[in-house]
C-alpha positions in Angstrom: -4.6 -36.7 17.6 -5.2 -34.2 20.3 -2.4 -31.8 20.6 -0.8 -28.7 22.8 -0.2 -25.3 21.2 1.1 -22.1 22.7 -0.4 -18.6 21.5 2.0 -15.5 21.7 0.3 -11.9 20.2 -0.6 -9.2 22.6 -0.7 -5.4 23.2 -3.5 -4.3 20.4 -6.6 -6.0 18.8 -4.3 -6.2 15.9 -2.2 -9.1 17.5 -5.0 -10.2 19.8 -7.9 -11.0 17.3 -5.9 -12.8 14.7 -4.2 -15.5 17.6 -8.1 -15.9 18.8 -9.4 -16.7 15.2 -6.6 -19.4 14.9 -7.0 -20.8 18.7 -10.8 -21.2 18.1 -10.0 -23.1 15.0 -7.7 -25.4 16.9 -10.2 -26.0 19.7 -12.8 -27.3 17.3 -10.2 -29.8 15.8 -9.9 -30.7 19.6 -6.8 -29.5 20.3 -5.7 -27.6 23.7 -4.8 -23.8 23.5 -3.1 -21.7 26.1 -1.8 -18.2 25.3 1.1 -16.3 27.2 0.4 -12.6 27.8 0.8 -9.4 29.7 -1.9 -8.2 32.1 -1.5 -4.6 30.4 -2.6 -5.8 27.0 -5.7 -6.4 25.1 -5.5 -10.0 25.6 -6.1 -9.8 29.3 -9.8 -9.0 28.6 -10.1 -10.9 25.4 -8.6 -13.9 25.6 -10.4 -15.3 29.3 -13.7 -13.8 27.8 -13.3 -16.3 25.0 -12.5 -19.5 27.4 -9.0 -20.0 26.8 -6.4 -20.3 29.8 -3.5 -17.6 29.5 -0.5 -16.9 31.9 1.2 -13.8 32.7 5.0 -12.5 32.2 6.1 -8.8 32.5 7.7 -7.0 29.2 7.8 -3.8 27.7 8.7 -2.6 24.1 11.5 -1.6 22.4 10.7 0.2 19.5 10.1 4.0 19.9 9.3 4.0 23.6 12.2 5.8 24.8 15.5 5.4 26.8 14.4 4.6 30.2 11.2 2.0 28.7 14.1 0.6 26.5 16.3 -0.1 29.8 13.1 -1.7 31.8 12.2 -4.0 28.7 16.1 -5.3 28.2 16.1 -5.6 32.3 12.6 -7.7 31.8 13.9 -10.0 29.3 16.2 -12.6 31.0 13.4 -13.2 33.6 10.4 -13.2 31.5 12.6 -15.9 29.0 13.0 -17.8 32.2 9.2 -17.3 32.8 7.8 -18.3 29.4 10.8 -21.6 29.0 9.3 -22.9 32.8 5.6 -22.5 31.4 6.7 -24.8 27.7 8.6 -27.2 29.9 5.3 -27.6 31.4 2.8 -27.7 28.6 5.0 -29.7 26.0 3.2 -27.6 22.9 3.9 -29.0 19.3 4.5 -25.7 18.2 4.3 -21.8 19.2 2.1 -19.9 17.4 3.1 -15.9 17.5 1.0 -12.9 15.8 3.5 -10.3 17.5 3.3 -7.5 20.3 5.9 -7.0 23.2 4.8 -10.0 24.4 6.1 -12.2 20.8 10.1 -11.2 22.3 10.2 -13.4 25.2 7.6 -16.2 24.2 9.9 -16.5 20.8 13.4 -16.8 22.5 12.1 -19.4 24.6 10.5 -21.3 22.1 14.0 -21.1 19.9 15.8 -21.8 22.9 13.7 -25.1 23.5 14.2 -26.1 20.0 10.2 -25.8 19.7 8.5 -25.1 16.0 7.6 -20.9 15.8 5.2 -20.5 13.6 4.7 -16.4 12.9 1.5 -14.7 11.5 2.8 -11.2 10.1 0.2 -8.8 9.3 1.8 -6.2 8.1 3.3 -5.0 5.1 6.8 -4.4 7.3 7.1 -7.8 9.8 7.2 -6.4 13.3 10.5 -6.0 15.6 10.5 -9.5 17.0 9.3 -11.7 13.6 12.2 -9.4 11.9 14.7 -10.0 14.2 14.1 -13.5 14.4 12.6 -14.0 10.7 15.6 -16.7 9.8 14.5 -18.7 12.4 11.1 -19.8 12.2 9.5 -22.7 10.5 6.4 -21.1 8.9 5.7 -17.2 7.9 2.4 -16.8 7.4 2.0 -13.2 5.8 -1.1 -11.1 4.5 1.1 -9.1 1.6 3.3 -10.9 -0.8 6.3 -8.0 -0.5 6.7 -9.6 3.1 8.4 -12.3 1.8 11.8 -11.0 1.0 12.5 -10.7 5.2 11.9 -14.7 5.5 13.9 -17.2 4.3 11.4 -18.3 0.8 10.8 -22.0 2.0 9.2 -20.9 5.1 7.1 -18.2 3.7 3.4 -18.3 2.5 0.5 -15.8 2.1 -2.6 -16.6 3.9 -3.8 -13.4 4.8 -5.2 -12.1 8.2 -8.2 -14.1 10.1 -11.5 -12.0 9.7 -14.6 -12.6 11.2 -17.5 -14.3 8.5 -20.2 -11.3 8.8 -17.3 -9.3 6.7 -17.0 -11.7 3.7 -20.7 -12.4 3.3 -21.2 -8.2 3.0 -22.9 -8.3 -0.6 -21.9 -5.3 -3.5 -23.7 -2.1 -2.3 -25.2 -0.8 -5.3 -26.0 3.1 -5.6 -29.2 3.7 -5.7 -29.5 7.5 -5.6 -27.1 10.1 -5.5 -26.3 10.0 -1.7 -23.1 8.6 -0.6 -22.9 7.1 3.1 -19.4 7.5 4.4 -18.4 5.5 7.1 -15.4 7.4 9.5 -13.1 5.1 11.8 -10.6 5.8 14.0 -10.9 2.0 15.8 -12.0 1.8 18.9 -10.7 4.5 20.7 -10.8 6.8 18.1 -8.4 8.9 16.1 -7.9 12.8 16.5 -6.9 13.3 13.2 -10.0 11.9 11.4 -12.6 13.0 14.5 -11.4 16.7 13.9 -11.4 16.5 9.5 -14.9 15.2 9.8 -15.9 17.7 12.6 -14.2 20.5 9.9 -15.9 19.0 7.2 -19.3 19.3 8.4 -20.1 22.8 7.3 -18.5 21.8 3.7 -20.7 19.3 2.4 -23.1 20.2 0.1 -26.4 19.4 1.7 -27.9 15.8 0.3 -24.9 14.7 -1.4 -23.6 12.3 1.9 -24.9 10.4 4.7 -21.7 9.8 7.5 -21.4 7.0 10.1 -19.0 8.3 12.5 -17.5 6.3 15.4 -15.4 8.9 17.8 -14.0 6.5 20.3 -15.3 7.2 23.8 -12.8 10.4 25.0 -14.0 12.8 21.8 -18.1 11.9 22.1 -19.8 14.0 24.3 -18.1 16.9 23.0 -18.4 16.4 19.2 -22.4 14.8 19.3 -23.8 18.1 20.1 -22.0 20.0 17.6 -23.2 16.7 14.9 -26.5 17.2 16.1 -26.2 21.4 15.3 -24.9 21.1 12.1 -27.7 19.7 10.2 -25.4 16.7 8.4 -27.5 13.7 7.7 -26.0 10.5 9.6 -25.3 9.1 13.3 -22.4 9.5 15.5 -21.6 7.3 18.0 -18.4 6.5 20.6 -18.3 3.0 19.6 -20.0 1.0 16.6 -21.1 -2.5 18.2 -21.9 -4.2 15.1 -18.9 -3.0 12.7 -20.2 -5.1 9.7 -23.7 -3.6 9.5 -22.4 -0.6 9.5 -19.5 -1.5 6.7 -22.3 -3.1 4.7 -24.4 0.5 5.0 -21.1 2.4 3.5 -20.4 3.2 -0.1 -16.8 4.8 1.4 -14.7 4.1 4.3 -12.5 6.4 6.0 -9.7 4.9 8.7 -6.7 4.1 9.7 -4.5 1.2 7.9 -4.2 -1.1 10.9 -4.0 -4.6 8.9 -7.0 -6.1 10.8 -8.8 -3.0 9.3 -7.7 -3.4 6.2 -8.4 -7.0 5.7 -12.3 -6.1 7.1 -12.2 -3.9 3.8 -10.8 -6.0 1.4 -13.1 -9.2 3.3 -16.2 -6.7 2.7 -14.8 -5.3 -0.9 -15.4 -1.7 0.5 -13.6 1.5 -1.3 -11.4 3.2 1.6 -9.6 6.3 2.5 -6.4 5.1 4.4 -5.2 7.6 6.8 -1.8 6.1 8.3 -1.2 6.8 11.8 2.3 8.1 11.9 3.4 7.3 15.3 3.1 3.0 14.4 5.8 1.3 14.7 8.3 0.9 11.5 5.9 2.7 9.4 4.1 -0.4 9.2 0.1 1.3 8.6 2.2 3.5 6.1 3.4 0.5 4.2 -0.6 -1.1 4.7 -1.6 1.8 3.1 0.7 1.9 0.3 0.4 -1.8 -0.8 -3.5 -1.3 -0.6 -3.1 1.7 -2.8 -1.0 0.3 -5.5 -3.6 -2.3 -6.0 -6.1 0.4 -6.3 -8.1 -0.3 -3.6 -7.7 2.5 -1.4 -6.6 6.2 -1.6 -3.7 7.2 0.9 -3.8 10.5 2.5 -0.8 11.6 4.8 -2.0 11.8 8.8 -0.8 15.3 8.1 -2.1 16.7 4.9 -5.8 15.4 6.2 -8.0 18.1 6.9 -12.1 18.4 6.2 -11.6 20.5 3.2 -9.6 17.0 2.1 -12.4 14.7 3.0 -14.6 16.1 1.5 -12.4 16.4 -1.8 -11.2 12.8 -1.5 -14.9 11.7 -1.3 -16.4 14.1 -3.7 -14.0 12.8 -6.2 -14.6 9.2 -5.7 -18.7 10.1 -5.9 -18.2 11.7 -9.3 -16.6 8.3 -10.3 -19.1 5.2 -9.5 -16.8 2.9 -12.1 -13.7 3.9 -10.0 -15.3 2.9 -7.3 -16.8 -0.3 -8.4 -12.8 -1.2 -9.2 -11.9 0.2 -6.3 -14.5 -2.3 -4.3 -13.1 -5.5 -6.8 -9.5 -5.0 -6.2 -10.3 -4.6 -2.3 -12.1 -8.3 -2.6 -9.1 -9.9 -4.7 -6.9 -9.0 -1.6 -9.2 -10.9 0.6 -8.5 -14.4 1.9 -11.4 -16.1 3.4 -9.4 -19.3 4.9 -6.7 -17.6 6.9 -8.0 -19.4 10.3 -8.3 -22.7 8.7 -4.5 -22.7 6.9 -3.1 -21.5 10.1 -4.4 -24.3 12.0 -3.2 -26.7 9.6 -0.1 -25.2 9.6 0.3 -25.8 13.2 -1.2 -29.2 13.1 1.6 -30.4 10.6 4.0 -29.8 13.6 2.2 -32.6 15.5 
């Protein structure tokens, strides 16, 4: 039977990519999607490029975004509940489906208000502002890291792990056939100052033949650091923005990013050693926490945004060269953290609301 569903996650790919995998799931089981969203966020390119209808509410955040953003966003948030309880009294949805973002706050108090089902996707190791505050009222948790458990009530909580597109999964082992290592350096993409700068720094400390790097700048740090790539000699390509992410996973023995959890489950989807570099500034210390869960499973070494420098790339790396069995565990225990089906369980999740 042919449902409605409402889609709430918006800001960063983070939130945006997850609600898409689930929405395209629920359109080939013929069910109607429409997703709620702010004209400022990622979704407002994404979500019309991939054919599904969205409308539009104004809200801000309210987690480390200072006094007078705090004062807008609690000035927003009557109207834009208003907004988003018009737009359900309109579509009727079964449920609300909600992978976080400024725009979860309003879409979720509605949906409570209505007495609709909210079913939450929490990505992170930490749940987010909204899913945390709001955690005892949902119907389903769906979480990526079983430690997220304790902030939902235990009926309502299950581990499914974060959508991830098929190309990741199907990434065979990479076996090491000489004594090269190619490292792959992400920052997303816009890029991250802290790793372009420790791989700029680290290119006068390799030792010559001993890595290949795949480095993707983000667009603002390109021009500048490709000439100074191209100067130094260092085997490898640089580039502002990798189109094809998985080929270029697949082509890595190491990677080296960030710990946002869409990131992370590409690694563990693709069973790829990793060098987590938190970013500091994310909200609740949530790619912190990524980073520390994917550590203690021994998939990943953590470095500290910042005690990261070139001379520590190159040590971390070094290290992890001199150790192809570590790395080979490192690579297993990334793929036992993988769930393939996220999309699918989501869906059915949803669909037991009809």
């Amino acid at each position: 039977m042919s449902s409605n569903f409402v889609m709430a996650g918006g800001g960063t790919g983070g939130h945006v990519m997850p609600a898409l995998a689930v929405a395209r799931e629920l359109r080939e089981r013929g069910h109607a999607v429409r997703f709620i969203g702010t004209r400022g966020g990622l979704e407002a390119k994404l979500v019309p490029a991939d054919g599904f209808p969205i409308e539009w509410i104004e809200i801000g955040g309210l987690m480390r975004v200072g006094l007078r953003q705090t004062l807008i966003t609690l000035a927003e948030l009557p109207w834009s509940v208003w907004q988003v309880s018009r737009m359900l009294d309109r579509e009727r949805p079964a449920a609300v489906f909600s992978t976080g973002g400024f725009v979860a706050g309003p879409v979720l108090l509605a949906a409570l208000w209505k007495r609709l089902p909210v079913i939450v996707m929490e990505p992170n190791a930490i749940p987010g502002f909204t899913h945390r505050k709001l955690a005892r009222f949902v119907a389903r948790a769906l979480l990526s890291f079983p430690e997220t458990a304790k902030w939902f009530p235990p009926e309502v909580a299950e581990v499914t792990g974060l959508p991830v597109r098929g190309e990741f999964f199907a990434i065979p082992p990479k076996p090491r056939s000489n004594n090269v290592l190619t490292v792959l350096i992400t920052g997303g993409s816009q890029g991250s100052r802290t790793l372009n700068r420790a791989a700029q720094e680290s290119w006068k400390l390799w030792d010559r033949g001993t890595v290949r790097l795949i480095h993707q700048t983000g667009p603002a740090a390109y021009e500048q650091l490709a000439s100074e790539f191209q100067a130094s000699g260092i085997d490898g390509e640089i580039s502002p923005f990798l189109a094809d992410m998985p080929a270029s996973f697949a082509a890595a023995d190491i990677v080296v990013s960030r710990a946002g959890m869409g990131t992370v489950s590409e690694l563990a989807a693709a069973g790829k050693p990793s060098i987590l570099v938190p970013l500091p500034t994310s909200a609740d210390q949530h790619q912190l926490r990524n980073a520390e869960a994917m550590e203690r499973i021994g998939a990943s070494r953590m470095v500290l945004d910042a005690e990261f420098s070139g001379q520590r790339l190159v040590a971390e790396v070094m290290r992890l060269s001199h150790s192809p069995d570590l790395l080979n565990a490192m690579g297993e225990a990334a793929r036992s953290f993988a769930k393939p089906d996220a999309a699918r369980r989501a869906a059915e999740v949803l669909e037991s609301f009809v």
